[in-house]
C-alpha positions as CSV (number, residue, x, y, z in Angstrom):
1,X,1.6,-7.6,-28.4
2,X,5.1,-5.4,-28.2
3,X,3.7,-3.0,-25.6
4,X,3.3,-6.1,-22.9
5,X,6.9,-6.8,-23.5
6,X,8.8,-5.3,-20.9
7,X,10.6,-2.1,-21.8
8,X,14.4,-1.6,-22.0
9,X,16.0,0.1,-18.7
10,X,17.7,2.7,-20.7
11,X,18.6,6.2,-18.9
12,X,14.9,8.0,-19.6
13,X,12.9,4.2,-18.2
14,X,15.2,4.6,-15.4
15,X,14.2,8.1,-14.4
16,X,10.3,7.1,-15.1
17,X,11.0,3.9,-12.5
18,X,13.0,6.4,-10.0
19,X,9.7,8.8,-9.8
20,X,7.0,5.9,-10.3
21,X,9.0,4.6,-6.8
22,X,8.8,7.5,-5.3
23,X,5.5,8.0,-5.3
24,X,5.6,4.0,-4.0
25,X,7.0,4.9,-1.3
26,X,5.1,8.1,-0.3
27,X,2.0,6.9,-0.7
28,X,3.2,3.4,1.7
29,X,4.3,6.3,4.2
30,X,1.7,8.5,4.1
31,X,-1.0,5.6,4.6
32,X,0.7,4.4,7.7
33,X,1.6,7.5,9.0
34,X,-1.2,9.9,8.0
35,X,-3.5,6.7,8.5
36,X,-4.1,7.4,12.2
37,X,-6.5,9.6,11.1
38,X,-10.2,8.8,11.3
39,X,-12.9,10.7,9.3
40,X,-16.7,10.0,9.2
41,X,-18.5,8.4,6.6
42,X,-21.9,7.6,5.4
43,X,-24.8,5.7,7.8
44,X,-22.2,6.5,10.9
45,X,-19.3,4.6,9.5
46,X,-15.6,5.7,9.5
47,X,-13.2,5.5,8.1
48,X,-8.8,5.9,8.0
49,X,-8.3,8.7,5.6
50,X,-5.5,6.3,4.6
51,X,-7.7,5.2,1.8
52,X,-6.7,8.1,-0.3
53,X,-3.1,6.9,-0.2
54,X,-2.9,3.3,0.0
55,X,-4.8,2.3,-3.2
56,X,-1.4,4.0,-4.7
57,X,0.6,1.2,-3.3
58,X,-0.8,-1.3,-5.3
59,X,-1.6,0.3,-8.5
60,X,1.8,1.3,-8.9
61,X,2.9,-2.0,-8.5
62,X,0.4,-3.0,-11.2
63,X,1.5,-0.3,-13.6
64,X,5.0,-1.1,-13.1
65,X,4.4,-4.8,-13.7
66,X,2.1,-3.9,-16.6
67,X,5.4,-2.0,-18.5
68,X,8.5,-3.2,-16.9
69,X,7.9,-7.0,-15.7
70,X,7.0,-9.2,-12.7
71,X,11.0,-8.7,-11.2
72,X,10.5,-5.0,-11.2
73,X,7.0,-5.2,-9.4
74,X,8.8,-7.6,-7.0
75,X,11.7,-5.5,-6.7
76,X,9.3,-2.6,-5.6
77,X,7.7,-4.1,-3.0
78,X,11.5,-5.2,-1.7
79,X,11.9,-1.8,-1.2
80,X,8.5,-0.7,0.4
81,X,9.2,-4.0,2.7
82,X,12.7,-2.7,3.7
83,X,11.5,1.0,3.8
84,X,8.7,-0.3,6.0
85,X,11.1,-2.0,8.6
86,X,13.6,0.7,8.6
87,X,10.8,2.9,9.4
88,X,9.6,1.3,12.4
89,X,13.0,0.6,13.8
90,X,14.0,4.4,13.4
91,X,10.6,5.0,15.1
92,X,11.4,2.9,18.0
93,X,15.0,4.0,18.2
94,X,13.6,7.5,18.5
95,X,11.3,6.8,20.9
96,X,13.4,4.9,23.0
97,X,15.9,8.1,23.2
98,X,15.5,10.7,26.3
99,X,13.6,14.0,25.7
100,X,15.2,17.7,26.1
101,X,13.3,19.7,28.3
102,X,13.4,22.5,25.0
103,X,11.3,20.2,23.2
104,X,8.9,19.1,25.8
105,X,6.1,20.8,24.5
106,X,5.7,18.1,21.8
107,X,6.6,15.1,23.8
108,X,2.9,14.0,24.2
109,X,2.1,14.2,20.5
110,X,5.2,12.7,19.2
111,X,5.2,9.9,21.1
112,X,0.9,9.5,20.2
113,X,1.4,9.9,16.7
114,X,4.8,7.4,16.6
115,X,4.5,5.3,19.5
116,X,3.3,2.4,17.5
117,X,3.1,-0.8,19.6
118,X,5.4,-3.7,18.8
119,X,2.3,-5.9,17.8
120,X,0.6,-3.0,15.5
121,X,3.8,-2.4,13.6
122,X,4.5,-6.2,13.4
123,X,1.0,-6.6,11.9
124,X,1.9,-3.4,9.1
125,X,5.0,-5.1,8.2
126,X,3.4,-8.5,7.8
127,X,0.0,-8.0,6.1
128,X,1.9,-5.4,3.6
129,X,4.5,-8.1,2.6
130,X,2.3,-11.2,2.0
131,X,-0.7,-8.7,0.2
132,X,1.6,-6.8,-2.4
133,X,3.7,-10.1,-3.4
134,X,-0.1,-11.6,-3.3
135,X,-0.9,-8.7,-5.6
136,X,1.9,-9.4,-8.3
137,X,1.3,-12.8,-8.3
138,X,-2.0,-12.8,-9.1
139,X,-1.7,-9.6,-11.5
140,X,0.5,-11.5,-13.6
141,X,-1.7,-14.4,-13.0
142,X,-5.1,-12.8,-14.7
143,X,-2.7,-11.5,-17.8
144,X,-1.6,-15.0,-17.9
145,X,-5.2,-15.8,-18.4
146,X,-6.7,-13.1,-19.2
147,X,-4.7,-11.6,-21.7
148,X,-2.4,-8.5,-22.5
149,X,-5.5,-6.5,-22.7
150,X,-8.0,-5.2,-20.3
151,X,-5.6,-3.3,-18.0
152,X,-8.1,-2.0,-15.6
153,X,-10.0,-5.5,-15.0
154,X,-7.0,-7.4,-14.3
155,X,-5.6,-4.6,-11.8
156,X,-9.0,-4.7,-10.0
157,X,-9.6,-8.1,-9.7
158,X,-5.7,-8.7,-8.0
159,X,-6.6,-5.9,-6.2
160,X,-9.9,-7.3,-5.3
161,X,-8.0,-10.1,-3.8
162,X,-4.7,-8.4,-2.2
163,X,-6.4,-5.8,-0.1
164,X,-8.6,-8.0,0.9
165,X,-5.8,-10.0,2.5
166,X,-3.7,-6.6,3.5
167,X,-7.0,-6.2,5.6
168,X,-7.8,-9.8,6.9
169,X,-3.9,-10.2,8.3
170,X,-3.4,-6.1,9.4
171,X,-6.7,-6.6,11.9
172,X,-6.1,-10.1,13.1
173,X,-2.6,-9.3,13.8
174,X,-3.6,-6.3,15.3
175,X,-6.3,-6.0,16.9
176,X,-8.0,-10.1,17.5
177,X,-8.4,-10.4,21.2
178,X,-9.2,-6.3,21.2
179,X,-12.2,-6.6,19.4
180,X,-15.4,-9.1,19.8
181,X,-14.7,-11.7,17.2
182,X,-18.5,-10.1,14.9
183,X,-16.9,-6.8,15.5
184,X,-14.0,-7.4,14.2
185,X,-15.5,-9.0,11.5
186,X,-17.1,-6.0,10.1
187,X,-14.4,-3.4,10.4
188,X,-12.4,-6.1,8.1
189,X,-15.4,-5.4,5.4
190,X,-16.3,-2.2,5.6
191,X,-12.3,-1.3,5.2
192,X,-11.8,-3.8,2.7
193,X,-14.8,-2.2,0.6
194,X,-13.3,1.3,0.9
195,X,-9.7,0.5,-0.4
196,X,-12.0,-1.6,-3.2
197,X,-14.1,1.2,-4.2
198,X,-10.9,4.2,-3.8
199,X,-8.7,1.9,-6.0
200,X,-11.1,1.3,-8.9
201,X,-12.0,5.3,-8.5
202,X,-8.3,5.5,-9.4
203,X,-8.2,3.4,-12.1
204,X,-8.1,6.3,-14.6
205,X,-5.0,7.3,-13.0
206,X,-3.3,4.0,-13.8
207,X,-3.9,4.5,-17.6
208,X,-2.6,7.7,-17.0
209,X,0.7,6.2,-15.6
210,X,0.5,3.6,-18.3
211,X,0.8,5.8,-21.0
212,X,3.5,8.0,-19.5
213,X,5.1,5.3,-19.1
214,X,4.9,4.2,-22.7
215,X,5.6,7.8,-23.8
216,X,2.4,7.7,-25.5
């Protein structure tokens, strides 16, 4: 029963919160920069290779809840929404500034890889928000009913629902109108079942955290 008490914020629990954000926040950046890659998959699918990444964005927040509390888990995804925007206005900023002739060889690809249109980075912003508060709410939801115990089932099933909403809002957003309505359609599932299936894979990992965390 002690052990889903949250944990006093001495020095050593703040230097475990410190890292455990960092890795928040490298994994949020990484997915939607690194994200733009596509790799093939099974029976001629594809897939963003994002979904090594993101899955860290939520589990963290799940682990953190798990040792530390609902406020800290909302007080990391304050920071990945404000990390998020200040991102994508430094992006534009950049863009928006005139190129030296020295560095024209990688005008093309910078502006490729970080030209993200106003409505694709409004969808990022958006879908990330509502999901991850989505995914604290109902993580601390299933332990309400659920229980202390059973880590790994309660994470899944919030994650179950948040990504599945992360995915829903990011393509509407984004890409309704683009797509044929049935197309559109199934790129939200097949996504939605690859973030699924990476983030129970790295369900170990959590426990992992967990017990780090609990110096155990």
């Amino acid at each position: 029963m002690l052990l889903s008490m949250p944990i006093a914020l001495d020095e050593r629990n703040t230097k475990k919160i410190l890292i455990a954000l960092a890795i928040y926040l490298a994994s949020l950046f990484a997915a939607n920069t690194l994200g733009l890659k596509i790799m093939p998959f099974i029976l001629g699918l594809h897939v963003s290779v994002a979904v090594f990444s993101f899955p860290f964005v939520f589990l963290t927040t799940d682990v953190i809840g798990e040792i530390y509390g609902k406020r800290m888990a909302k007080l990391f995804v304050l920071a990945g929404v404000i990390a998020t925007a200040l991102f994508i206005t430094y992006s534009f900023i950049s863009l928006s500034m005139p190129w030296d002739p020295a560095a024209e060889w990688v005008h093309e690809s910078y502006n490729t890889v970080f030209g993200i249109s106003v409505r694709i980075a409004i969808a990022s912003l958006v879908a990330f928000a509502i999901a991850e508060y989505q995914d604290v709410l109902s993580f601390f939801f299933f332990k309400a009913t659920i229980g202390s115990k059973y880590f790994w089932l309660r994470s899944n099933l919030s994650n179950l629902w948040s990504q599945f909403l992360d995915t829903v809002l990011f393509m509407t957003i984004a890409f309704a109108g683009v797509y044929p309505t049935p197309v559109l359609i199934r790129i939200i599932i097949t996504w939605w079942l690859f973030k699924v299936a990476m983030g129970f894979l790295y369900t170990p990992l959590s426990y992992i955290g967990l017990r780090l965390l609990r110096d155990k």
